[in-house]
C-alpha positions as CSV (number, residue, x, y, z in Angstrom):
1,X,0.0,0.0,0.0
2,X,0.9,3.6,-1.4
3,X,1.7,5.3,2.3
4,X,3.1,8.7,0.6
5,X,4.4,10.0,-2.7
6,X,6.7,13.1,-3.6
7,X,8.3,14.6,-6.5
8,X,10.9,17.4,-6.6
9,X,12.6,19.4,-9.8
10,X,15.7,21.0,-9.2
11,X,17.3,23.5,-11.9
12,X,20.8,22.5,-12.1
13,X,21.9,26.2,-12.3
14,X,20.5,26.8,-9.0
15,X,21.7,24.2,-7.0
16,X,25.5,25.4,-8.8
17,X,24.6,29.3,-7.2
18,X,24.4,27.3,-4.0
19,X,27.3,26.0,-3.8
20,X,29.1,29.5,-5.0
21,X,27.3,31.2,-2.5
22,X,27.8,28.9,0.4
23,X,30.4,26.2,-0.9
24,X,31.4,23.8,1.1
25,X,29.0,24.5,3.9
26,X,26.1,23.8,2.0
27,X,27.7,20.8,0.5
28,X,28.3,19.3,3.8
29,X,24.9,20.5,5.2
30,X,23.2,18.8,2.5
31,X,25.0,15.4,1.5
32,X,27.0,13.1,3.0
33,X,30.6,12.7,2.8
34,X,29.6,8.8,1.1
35,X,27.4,11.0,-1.2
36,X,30.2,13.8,-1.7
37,X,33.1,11.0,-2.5
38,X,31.0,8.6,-4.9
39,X,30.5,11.2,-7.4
40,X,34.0,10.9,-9.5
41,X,32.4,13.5,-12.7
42,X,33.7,16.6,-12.7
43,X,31.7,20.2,-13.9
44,X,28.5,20.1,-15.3
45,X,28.1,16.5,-15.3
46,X,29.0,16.3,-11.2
47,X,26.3,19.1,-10.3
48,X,23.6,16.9,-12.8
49,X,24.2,14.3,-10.4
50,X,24.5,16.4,-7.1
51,X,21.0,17.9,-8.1
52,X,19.7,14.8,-8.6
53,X,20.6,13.6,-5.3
54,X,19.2,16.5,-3.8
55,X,15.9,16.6,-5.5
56,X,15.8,12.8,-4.5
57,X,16.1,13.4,-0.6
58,X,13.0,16.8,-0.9
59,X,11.0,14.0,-2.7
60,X,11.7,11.7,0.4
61,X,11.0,14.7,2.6
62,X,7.9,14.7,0.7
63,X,6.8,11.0,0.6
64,X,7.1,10.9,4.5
65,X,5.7,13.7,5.4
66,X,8.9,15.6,6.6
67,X,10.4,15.0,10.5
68,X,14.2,14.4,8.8
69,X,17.1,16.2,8.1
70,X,19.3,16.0,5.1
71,X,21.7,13.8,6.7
72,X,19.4,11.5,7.9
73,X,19.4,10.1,4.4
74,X,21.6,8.9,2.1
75,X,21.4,7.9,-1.7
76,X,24.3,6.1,-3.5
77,X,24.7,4.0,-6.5
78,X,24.7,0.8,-7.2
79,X,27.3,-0.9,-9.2
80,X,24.4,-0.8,-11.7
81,X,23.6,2.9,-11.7
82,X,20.7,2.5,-9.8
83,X,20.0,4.8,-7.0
84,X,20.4,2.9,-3.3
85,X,18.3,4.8,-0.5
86,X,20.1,4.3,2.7
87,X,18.5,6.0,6.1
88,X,20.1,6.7,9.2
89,X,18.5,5.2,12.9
90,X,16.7,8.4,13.6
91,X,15.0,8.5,10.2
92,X,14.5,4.1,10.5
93,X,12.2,5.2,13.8
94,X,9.9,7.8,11.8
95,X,9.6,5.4,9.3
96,X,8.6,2.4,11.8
97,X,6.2,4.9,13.4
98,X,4.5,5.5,10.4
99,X,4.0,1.6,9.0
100,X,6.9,1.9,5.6
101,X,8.4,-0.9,5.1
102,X,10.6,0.6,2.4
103,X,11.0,3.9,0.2
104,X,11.5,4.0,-3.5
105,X,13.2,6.4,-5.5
106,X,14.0,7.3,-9.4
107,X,16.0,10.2,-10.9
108,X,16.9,11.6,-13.9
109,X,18.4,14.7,-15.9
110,X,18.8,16.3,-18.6
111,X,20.9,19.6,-19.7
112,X,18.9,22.1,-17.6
113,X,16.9,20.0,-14.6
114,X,17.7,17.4,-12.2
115,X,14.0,15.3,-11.5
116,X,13.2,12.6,-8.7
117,X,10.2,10.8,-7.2
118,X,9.6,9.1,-3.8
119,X,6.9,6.3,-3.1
120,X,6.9,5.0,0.2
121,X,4.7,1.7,0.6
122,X,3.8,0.0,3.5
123,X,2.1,-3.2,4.3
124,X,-2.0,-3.3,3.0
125,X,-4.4,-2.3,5.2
């Protein structure tokens, strides 16, 4: 059962005013250092993936209803390219509380926006 949904758009040129604005403060605030060190692209193609990443964890904000903090989740990639949600103990508790079992995500990119949806499903009813 469909316990919450959320979608986020980033624009990649924001998300790269962030981080000249702020630098590494808001890169620490926002991922992980896992998050930080698997991304081995450089330029444009690093801050497509970044943004991604961080429209993924709003659109988990979203599916479960907020109560977490950025670092509270973490998204990596597996061998395959597909995005791994990992959460943190504080976040595992919210999630208990509120009967998901598990949390899926997709992303994707193009030239100008970074895009990602969150469905959290728990058991039926």
């Amino acid at each position: 059962m469909v316990k919450g949904i959320g979608v986020d758009i980033v624009e990649i040129k924001r998300l790269n005013e962030a981080f000249n604005k702020w630098g590494e403060r808001f890169q620490r605030k926002v991922f992980t250092s896992k998050e930080i060190q698997s991304c081995q692209l450089r330029g444009r193609a690093k801050l497509a993936y970044l943004a991604g990443r961080f429209a993924a964890k709003e659109a988990v904000f979203k599916s479960l209803e907020g109560g977490i903090s950025w670092q509270d989740i973490e998204i990596l990639a597996a061998k395959n390219g597909k995005p791994c949600l990992y959460f943190g103990e504080r976040i595992k508790e919210v999630i208990n509380k509120k009967g998901i079992k598990k949390v899926l995500i997709s992303i994707s990119h193009d030239n100008n926006y970074a895009i990602a949806e969150a469905i959290a499903i728990g058991e039926e009813e």
